[in-house]
Structure formats: structure tokens, C-alpha cells
KEDOMI-599931 format. One record per residue: residue number from 1; chain; x, y, z of N, C-alpha, C, CB in turn. Coordinates in nm, 2 decimals. Glycine has a CB too. Example, Ala and Ser with C-alpha at 12.3 -4.5 7.8 and 13.67 -1.06 7.14 Angstrom:
2
1,A,1.32,-0.57,0.78,1.23,-0.45,0.78,1.32,-0.33,0.78,1.13,-0.45,0.90 .
2,A,1.28,-0.22,0.71,1.37,-0.11,0.71,1.29,0.00,0.79,1.41,-0.06,0.57 .
***
This chain:
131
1,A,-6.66,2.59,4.86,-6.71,2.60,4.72,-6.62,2.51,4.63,-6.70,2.75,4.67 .
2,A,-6.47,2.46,4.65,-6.40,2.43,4.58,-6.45,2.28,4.59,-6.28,2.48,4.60 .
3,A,-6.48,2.20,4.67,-6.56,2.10,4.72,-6.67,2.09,4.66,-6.59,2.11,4.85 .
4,A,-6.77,2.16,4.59,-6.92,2.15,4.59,-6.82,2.20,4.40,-7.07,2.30,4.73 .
5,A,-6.78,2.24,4.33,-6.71,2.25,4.24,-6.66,2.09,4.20,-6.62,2.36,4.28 .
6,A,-6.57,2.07,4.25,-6.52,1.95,4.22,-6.63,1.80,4.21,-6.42,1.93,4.33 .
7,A,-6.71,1.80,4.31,-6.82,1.70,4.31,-6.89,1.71,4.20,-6.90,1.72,4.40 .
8,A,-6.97,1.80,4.15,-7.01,1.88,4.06,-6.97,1.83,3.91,-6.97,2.01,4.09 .
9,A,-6.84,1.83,3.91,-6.73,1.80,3.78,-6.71,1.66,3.80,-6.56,1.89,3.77 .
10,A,-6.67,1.57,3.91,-6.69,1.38,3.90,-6.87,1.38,3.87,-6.63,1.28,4.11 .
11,A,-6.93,1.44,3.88,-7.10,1.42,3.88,-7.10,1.38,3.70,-7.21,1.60,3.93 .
12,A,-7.09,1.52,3.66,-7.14,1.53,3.51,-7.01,1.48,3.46,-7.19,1.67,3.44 .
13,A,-6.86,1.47,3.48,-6.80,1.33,3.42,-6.86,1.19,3.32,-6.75,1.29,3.52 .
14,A,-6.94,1.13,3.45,-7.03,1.01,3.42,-7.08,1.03,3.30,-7.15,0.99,3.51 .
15,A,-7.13,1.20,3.25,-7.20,1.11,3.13,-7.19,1.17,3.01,-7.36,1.08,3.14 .
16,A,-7.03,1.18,3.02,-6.93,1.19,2.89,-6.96,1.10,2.80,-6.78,1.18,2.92 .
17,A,-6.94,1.13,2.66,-6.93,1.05,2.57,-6.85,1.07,2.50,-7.01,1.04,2.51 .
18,A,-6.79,0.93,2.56,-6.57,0.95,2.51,-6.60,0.78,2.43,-6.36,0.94,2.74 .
19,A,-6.63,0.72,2.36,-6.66,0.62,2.31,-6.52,0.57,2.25,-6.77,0.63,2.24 .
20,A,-6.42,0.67,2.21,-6.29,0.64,2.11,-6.19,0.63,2.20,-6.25,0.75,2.00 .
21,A,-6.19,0.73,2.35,-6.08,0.75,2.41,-6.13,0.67,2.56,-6.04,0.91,2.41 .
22,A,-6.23,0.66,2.61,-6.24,0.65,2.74,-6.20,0.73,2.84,-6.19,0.57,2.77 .
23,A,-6.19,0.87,2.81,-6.12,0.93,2.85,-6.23,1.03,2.88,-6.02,0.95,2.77 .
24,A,-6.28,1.00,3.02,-6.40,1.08,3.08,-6.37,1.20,3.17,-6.47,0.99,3.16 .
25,A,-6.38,1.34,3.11,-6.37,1.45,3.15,-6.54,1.56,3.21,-6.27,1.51,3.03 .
26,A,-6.52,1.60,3.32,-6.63,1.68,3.35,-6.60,1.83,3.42,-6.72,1.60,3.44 .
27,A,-6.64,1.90,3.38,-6.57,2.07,3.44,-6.72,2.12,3.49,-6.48,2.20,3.27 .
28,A,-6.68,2.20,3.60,-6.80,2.28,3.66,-6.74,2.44,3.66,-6.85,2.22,3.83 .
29,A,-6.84,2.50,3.60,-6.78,2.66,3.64,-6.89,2.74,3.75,-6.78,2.78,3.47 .
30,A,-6.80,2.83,3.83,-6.88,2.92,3.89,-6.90,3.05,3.83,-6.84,2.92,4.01 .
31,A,-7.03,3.11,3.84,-7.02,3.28,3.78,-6.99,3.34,3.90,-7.18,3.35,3.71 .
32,A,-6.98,3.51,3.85,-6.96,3.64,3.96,-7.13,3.63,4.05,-6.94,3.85,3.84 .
33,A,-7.20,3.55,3.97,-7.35,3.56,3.99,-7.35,3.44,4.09,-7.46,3.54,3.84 .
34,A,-7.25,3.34,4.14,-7.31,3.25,4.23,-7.33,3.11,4.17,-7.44,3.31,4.27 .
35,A,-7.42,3.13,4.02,-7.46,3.02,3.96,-7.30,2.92,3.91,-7.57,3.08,3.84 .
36,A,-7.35,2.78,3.90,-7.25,2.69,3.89,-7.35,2.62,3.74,-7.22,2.59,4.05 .
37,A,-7.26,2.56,3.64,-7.28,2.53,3.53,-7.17,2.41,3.48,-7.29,2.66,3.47 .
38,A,-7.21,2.32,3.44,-7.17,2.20,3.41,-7.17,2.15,3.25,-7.25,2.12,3.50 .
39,A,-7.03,2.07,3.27,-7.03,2.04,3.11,-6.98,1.86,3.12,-6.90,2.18,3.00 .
40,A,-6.94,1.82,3.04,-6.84,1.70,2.97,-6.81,1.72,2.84,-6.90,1.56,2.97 .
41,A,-6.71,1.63,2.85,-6.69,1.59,2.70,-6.76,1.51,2.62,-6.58,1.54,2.69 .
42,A,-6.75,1.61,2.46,-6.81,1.51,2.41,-6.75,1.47,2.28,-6.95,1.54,2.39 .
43,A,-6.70,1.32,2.23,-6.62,1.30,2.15,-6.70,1.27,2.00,-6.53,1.19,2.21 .
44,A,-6.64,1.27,1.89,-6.73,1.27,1.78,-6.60,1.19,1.68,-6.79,1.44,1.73 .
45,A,-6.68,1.10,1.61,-6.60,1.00,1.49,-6.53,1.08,1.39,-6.72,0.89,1.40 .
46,A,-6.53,1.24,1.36,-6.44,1.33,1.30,-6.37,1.42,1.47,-6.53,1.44,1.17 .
47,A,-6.22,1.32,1.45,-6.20,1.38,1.63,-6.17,1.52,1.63,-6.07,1.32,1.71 .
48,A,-6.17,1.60,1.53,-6.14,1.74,1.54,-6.27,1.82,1.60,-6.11,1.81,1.40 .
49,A,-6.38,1.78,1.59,-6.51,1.78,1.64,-6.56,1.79,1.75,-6.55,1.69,1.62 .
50,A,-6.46,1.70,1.86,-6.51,1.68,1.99,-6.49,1.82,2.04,-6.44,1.56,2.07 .
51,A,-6.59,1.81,2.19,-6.55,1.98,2.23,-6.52,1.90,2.40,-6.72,2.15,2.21 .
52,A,-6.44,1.97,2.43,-6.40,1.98,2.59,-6.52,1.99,2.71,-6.31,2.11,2.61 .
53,A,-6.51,1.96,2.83,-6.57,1.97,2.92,-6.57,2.09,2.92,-6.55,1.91,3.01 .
54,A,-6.50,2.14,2.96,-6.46,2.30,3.01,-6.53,2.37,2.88,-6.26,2.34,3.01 .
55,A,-6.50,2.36,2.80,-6.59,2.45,2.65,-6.70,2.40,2.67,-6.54,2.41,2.48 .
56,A,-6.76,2.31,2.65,-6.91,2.27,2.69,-6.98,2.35,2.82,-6.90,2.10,2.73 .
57,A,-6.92,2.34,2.97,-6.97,2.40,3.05,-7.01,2.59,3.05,-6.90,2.34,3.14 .
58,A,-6.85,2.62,2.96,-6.90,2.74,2.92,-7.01,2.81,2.82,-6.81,2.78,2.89 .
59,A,-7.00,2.72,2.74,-7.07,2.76,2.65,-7.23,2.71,2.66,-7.01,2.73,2.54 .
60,A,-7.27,2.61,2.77,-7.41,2.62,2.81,-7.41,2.75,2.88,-7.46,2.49,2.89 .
61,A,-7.35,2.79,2.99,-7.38,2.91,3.04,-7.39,3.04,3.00,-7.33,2.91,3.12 .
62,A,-7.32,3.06,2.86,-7.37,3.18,2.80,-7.48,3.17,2.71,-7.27,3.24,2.72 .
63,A,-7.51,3.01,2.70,-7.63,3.01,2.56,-7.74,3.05,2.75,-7.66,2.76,2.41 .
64,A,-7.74,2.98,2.87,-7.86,3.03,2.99,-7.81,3.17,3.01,-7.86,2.94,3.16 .
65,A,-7.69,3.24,3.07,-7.69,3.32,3.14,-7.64,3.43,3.04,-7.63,3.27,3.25 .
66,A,-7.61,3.45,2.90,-7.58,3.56,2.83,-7.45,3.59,2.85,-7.65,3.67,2.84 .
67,A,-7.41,3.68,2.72,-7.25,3.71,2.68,-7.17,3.74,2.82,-7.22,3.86,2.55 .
68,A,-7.26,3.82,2.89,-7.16,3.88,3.01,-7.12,3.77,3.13,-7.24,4.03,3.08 .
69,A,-7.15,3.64,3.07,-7.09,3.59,3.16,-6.89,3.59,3.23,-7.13,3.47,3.12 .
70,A,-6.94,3.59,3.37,-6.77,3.58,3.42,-6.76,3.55,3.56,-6.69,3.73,3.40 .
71,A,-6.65,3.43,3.46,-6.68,3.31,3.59,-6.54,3.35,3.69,-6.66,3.11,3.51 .
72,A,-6.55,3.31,3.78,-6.50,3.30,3.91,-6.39,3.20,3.92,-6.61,3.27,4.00 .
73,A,-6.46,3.05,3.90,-6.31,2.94,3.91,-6.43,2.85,3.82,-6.23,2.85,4.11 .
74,A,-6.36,2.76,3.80,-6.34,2.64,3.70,-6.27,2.55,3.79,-6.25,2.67,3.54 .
75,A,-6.37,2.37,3.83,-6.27,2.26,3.83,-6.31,2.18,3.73,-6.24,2.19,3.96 .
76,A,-6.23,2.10,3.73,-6.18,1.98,3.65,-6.17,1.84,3.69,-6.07,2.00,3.61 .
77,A,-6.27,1.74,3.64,-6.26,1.57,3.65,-6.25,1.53,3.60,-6.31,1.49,3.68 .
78,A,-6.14,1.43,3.59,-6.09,1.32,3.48,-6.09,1.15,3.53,-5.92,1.37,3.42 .
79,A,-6.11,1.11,3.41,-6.09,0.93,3.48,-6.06,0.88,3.32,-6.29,0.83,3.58 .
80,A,-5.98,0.75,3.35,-5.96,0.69,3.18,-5.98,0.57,3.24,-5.80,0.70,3.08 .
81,A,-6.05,0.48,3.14,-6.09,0.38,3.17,-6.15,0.34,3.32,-5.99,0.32,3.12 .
82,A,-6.26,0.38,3.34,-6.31,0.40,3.48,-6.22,0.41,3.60,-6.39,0.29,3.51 .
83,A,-6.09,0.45,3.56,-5.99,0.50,3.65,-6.04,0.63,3.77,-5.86,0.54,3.55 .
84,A,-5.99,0.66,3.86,-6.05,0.83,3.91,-5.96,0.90,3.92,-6.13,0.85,4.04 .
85,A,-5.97,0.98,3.93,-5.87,1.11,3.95,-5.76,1.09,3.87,-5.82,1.13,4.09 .
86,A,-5.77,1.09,3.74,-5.63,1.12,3.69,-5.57,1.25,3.66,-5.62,1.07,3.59 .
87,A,-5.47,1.28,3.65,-5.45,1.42,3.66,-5.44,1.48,3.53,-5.34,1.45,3.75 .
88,A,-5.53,1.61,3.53,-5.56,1.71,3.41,-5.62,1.80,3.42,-5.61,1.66,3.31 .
89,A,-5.55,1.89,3.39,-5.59,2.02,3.39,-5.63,2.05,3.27,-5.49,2.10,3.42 .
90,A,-5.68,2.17,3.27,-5.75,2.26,3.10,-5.66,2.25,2.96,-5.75,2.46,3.11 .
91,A,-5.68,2.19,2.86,-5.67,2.17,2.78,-5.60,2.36,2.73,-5.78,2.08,2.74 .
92,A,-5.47,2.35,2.64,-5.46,2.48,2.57,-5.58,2.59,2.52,-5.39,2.44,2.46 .
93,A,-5.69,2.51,2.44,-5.77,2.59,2.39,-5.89,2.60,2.52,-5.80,2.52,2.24 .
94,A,-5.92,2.54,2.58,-6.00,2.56,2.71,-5.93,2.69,2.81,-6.00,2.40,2.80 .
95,A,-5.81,2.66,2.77,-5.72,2.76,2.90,-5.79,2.95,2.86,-5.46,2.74,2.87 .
96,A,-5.76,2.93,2.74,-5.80,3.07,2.61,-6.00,3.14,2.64,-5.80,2.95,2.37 .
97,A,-6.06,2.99,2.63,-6.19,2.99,2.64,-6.22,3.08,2.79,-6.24,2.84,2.63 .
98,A,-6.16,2.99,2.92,-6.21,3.04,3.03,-6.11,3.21,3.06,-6.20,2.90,3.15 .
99,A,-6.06,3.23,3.00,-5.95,3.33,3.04,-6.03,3.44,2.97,-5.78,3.30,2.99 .
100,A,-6.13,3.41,2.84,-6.19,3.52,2.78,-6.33,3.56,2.89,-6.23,3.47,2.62 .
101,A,-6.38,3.46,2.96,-6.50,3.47,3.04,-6.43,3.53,3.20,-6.59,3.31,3.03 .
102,A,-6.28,3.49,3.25,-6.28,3.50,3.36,-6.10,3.50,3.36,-6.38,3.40,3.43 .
103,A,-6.08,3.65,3.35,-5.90,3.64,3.36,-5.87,3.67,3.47,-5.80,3.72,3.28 .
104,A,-5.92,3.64,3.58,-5.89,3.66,3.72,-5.94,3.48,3.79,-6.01,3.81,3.78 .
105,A,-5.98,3.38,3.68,-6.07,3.26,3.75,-5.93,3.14,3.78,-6.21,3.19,3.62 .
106,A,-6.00,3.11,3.91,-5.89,3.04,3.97,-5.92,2.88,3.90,-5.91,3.05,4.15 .
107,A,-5.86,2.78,3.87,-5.85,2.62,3.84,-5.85,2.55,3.94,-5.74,2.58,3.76 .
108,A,-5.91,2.48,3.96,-5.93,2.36,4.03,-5.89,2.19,3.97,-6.08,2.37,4.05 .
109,A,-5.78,2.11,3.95,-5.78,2.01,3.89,-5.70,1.92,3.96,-5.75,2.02,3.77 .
110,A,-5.73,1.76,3.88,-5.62,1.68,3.96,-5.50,1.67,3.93,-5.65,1.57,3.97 .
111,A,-5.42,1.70,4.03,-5.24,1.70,4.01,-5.20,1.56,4.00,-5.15,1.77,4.14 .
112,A,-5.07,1.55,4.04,-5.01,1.39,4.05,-5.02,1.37,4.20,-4.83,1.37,4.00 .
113,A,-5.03,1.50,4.29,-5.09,1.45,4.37,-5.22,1.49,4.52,-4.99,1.41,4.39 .
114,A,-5.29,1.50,4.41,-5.40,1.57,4.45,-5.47,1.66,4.38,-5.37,1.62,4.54 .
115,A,-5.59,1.70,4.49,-5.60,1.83,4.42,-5.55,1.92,4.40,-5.65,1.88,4.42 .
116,A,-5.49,2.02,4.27,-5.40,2.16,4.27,-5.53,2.29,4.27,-5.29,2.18,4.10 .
117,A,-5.48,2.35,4.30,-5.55,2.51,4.27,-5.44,2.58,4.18,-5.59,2.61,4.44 .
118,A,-5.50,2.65,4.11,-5.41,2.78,4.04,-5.49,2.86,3.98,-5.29,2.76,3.94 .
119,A,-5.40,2.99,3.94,-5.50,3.10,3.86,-5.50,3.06,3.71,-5.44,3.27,3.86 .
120,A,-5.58,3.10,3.69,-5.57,3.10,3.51,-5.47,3.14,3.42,-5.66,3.17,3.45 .
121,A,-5.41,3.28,3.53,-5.29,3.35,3.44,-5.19,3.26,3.45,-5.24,3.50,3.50 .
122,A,-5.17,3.19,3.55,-5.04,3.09,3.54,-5.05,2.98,3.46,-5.00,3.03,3.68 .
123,A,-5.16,2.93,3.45,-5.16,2.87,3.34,-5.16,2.90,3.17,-5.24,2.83,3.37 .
124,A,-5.20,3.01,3.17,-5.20,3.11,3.05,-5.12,3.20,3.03,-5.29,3.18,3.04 .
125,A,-5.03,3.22,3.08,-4.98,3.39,3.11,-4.95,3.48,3.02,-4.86,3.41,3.17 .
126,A,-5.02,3.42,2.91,-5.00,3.55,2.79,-5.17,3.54,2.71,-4.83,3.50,2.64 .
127,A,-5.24,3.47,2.78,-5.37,3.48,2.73,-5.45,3.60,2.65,-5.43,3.46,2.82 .
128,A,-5.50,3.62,2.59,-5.56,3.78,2.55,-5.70,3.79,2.53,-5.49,3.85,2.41 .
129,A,-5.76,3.88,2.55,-5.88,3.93,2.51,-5.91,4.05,2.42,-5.94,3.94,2.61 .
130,A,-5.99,4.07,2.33,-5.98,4.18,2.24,-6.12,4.27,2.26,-5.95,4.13,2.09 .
131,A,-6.17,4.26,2.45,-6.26,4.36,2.46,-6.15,4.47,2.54,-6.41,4.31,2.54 .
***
């Protein structure tokens, strides 16, 4: 799965729109349900604007699959300047995002060398939810 995850996230990378940064990110999430859901980045000429892969992919799948989504794992693709695999993990505010849908969801991203796995909590470890 972590394989069919990752592919998934270099797939919808491609058709980021990073026009300011080059900085092409694509995230795939899995649900408790099986289903896999895809995002990129998308950058906007007011840069506070832009939203993350990872936020994008979540938030198509609650606008398809409803509030009770809860995802399983999350990976992560990055490239700068048609570079591949550069390494990056979830952004601070993405880390918040997937930790509200899935505080048990494992990360998938590229390290310095390779692919890493980790949980969310280690990346977050003080993350909160207020259900």
C-alpha cells in the first residue's frame, strides 16, 4: 500500500500549480474505508492563499466522503525545479490538518535518504483535537 500511496502522490504532483516556487508537491491519503484520495499544491499570487497538497487531498475527501473521514496514512511527493524526490515531509499546519482526520495515521515522505515512514504523533506530539 505504501508503494501504490507514494506513486499516487509523484502522479498528482505533475499537476501542481507552483508557478512562483517550482516547488511541486503531491500527497495521497488512505481512509479506514480503503479509498485513496489525492491532492497538490496549489500556489496563488497572494502567497498566504496557497493551500498544501496534503490540505487539498484532505479536504477533497471530506467535500466526497463526509466529516467522518479517517485516514489511515498520508504520503508525500516533492520535486523543485523538475528535480525528484526531494525531501519533505508535512508542512506544520498539514501535520494539525491530518492529525484531526487520523491521530493514529502513519507518514510516508522523502527523507535525505529515502523513503521515511513515521506516525503522525511523532511528528506532532502535542497535536489536539476538540472532539
Amino acid at each position: 500500500m505504501r508503494e501504490r500511496l507514494l506513486r499516487c502522490a509523484r502522479k498528482v504532483m505533475k499537476n501542481a500549480y507552483a508557478p512562483f516556487s517550482n516547488f511541486r508537491v503531491g500527497a495521497a491519503i488512505l481512509t479506514s474505508k480503503g479509498q485513496v484520495f489525492m491532492g497538490c499544491n496549489v500556489e496563488n499570487s497572494s502567497y498566504g492563499m496557497t493551500n498544501c497538497a496534503e490540505r487539498t487531498a484532505i479536504f477533497s475527501a471530506v467535500a466526497k466522503a463526509g466529516p467522518e473521514l479517517e485516514i489511515v496514512a498520508v504520503a508525500v511527493a516533492a520535486s523543485a525545479n523538475d528535480d525528484h524526490g526531494v525531501p519533505c515531509s508535512p508542512c506544520g499546519a498539514c501535520r494539525q490538518v491530518i492529525y484531526e482526520f487520523g491521530p493514529h495515521a502513519v507518514i510516508v515522505y522523502q527523507g535525505e535518504k529515502g523513503p521515511k515512514q513515521t506516525l503522525i504523533t511523532d511528528l506532532l506530539p502535542e497535536g489536539f483535537r476538540l472532539k
